[in-house]
C-alpha positions in Angstrom: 46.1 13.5 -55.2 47.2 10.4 -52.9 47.3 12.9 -50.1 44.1 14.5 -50.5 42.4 10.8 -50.9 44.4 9.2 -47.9 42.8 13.0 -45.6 39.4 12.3 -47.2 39.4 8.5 -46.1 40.9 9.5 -42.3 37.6 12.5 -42.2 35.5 9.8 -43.3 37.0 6.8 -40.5 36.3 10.3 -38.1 32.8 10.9 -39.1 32.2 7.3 -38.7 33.3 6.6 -35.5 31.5 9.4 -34.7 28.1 8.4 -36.0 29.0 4.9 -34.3 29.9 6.8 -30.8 26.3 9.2 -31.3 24.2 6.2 -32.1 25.8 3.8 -29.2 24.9 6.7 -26.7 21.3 6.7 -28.2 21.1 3.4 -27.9 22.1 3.2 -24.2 19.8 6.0 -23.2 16.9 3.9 -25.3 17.4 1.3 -22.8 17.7 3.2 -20.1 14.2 4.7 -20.8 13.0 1.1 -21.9 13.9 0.0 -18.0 10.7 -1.2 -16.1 8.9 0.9 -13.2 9.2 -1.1 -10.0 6.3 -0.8 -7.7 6.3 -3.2 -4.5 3.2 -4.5 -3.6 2.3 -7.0 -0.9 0.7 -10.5 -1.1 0.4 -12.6 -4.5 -2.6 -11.8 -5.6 -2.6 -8.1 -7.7 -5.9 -8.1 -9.9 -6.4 -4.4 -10.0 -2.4 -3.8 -10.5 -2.3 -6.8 -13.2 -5.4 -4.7 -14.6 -3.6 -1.4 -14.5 0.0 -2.8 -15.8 -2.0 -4.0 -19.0 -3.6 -0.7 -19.6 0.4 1.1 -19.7 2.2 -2.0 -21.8 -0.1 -0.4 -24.5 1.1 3.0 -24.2 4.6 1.7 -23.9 5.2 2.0 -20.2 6.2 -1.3 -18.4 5.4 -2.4 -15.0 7.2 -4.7 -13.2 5.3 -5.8 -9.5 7.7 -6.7 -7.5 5.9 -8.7 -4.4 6.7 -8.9 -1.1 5.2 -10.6 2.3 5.0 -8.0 5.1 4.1 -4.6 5.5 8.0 -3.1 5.9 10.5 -4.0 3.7 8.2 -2.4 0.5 9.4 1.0 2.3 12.9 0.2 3.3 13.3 -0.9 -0.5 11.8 2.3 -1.5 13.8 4.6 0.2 16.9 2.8 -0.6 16.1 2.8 -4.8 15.4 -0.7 -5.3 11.8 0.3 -6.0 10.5 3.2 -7.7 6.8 3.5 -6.1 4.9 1.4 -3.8 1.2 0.5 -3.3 0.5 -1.7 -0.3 -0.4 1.6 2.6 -2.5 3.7 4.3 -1.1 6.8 4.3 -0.7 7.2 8.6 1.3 3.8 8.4 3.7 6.0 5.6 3.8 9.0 8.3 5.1 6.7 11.1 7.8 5.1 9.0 8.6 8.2 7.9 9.3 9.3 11.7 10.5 6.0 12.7 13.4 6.2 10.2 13.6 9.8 8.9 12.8 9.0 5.8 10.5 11.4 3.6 8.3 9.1 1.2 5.4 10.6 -0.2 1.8 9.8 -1.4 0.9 11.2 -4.3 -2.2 9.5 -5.2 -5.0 8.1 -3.1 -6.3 4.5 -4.2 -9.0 2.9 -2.0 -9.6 2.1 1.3 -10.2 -0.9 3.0 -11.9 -0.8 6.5 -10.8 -2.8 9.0 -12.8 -5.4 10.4 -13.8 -6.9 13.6 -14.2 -10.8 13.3 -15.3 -13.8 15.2 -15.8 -17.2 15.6 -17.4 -17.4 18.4 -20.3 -14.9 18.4 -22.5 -12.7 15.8 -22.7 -9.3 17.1 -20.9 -7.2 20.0 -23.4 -7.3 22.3 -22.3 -11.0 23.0 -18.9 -10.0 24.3 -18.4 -10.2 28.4 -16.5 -9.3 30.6 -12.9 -10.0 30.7 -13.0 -11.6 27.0 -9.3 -11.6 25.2 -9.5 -9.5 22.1 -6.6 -9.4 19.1 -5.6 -6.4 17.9 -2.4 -5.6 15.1 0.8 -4.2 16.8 2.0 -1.7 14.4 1.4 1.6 15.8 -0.9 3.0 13.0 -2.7 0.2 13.1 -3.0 -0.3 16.5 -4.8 3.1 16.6 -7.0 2.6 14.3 -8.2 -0.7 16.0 -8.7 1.1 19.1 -10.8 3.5 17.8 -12.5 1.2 15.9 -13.8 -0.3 19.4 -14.2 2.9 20.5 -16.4 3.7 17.9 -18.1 0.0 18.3 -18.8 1.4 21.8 -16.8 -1.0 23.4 -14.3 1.4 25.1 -13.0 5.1 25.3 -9.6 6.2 24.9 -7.8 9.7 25.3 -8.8 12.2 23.2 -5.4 13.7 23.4 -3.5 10.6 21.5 -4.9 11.9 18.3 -5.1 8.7 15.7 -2.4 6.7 17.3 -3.0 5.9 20.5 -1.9 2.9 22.7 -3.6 -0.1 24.9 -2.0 1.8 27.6 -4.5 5.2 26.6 -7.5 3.6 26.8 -9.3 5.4 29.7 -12.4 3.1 30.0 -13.0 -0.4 29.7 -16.4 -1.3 31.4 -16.2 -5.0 30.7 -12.2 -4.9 31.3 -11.5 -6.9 28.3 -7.7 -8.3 27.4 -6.0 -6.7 24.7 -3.2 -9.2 22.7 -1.4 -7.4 20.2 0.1 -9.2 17.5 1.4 -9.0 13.8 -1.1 -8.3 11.2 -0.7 -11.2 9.6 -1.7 -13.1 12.8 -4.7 -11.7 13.9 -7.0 -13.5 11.7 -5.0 -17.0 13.3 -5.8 -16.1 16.6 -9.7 -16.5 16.2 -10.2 -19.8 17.6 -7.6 -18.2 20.6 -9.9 -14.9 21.5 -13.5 -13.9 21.2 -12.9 -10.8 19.0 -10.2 -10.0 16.5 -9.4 -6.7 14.5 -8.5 -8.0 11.3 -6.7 -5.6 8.0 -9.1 -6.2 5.6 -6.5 -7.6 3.4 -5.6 -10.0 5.8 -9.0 -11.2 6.3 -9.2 -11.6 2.4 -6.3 -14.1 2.6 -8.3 -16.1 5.6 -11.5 -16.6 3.1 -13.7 -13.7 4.7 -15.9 -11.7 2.8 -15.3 -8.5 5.1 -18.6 -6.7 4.3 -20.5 -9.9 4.8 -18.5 -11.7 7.7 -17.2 -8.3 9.9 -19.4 -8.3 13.4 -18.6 -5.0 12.8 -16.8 -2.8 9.8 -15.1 0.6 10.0 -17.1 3.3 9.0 -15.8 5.4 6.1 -16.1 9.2 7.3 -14.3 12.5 6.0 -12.0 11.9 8.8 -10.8 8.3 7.2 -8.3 10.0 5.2 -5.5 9.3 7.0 -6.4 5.8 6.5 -6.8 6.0 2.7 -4.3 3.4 0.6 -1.6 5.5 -1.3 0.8 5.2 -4.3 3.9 6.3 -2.6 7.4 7.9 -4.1 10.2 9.4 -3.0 10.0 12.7 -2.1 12.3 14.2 -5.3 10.2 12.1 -7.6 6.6 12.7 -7.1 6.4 15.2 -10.2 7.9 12.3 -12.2 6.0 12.7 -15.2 5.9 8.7 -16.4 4.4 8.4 -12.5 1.4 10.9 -13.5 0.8 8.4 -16.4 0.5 5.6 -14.1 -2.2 7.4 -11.6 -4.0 8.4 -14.5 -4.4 4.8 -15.2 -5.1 4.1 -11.6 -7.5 6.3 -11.2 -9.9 5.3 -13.9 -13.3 4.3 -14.2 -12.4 0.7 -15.4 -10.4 0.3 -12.3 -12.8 1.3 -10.2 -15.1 -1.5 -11.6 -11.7 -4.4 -11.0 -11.5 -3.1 -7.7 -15.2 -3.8 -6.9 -15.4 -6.6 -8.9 -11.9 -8.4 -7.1 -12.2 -7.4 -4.1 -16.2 -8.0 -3.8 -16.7 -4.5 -2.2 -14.7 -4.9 0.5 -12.1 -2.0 -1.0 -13.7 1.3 -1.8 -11.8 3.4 -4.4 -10.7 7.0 -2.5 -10.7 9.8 -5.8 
């Protein structure tokens, strides 16, 4: 009888380590699911992503913005795993990191856009500019495109068809009033308005300077079916863009109440893309 007592208490120690070993696993994989989605975003101020984070704490998914300053180390963080989406880009700026470090981040939702702005201090509409006037322009090459064509399409100079969306100062191929091009950081192109008559400002950046861009622009990017490679994107890593706690999140992007925070915050200036 001592025998069968003293087996029946080492099956039960068994069993219980057992439970204790299951339940310790559970418990790790509970907190492993429990972990935060990181998405990098740029600048301080995140109304529509404070608006959206609040919407998923109440279906149990947490957001944690994580914030940073410039407009490349949201993607090198990215790639790398220290983030698990990003929101901060057009989708052409993605492309060229992409290519730049042969990475393969993904969009895989649109958001808004926000059209870039031509700004001054100095006069009220383009007919004012002369010739020989000093205009600022960003000098990221997706960007830099896109201001070019923006004066292109202001009627302020042509440049080679052949250059697609990116061209260069060096591919413009007329300049009647042979104006100066300074290319700078984004974040500096709003600072050099009391240097240059014109600048072409993000309209992010001109946010942060106190403009109003559809009431302060001398003139504001169009929005055409061929803006699209402009749109602002959530962005992934390529093996996780099926994730399925990431199609939660767009869902709760891509809502009608944050369309109203985004025109509310952002007083038009953004336009949501879906």
């Amino acid at each position: 009888m001592k025998r069968i007592k003293k087996g029946f208490l080492g099956l039960t120690l068994a069993l219980g380590l057992l439970v204790t070993t299951a339940c310790g696993t559970d418990t790790a994989t509970d907190a492993e699911e429990t972990e935060p989605i990181k998405i990098g975003v740029v600048g301080e101020v995140n109304e529509v992503w404070d608006f959206v984070k609040e919407k998923l704490a109440a279906d149990g998914i947490e957001i944690e913005l994580v914030k940073f300053t410039d407009y490349a180390t949201p993607n090198v963080a990215l790639a790398e795993g220290e983030l698990d989406l990003n929101s901060f880009q057009t989708k052409i700026f993605m492309d060229s990191f992409n290519k730049d470090h042969d990475e393969h981040l993904v969009a895989i939702a649109d958001t808004v856009i926000a059209p870039l702005g031509i700004y001054s201090s100095s006069i009220q509409d383009l007919s004012e500019i002369k010739e020989k006037d000093v205009i600022a322009i960003p000098n990221d090459v997706s960007n830099e495109g896109r201001a070019l064509l923006l004066l292109q399409t202001a009627g302020l100079i042509e440049v080679d068809p052949s250059k697609g969306q990116i061209p260069v100062v060096e591919d413009v191929i007329s300049n009647p009033l042979k104006l100066t091009f300074e290319t700078l950081d984004s974040s500096q192109t709003a600072r050099a308005l009391d240097d240059v008559t014109v600048s072409v400002i993000n309209s992010g950046m001109a946010v942060d300077a106190g403009f109003v861009p559809t009431e302060d622009a001398v003139f504001l990017e169009p929005v055409t079916e061929s803006s699209d490679p402009y749109y602002n994107a959530i962005v992934s890593r390529e093996n996780d863009k099926e994730n399925e706690v990431f199609k939660q999140i767009i869902e709760a992007y891509q809502a009608e109440d944050t369309k109203e925070v985004i025109k509310e915050t952002s007083k038009g200036s953004s336009i949501p893309v879906w």
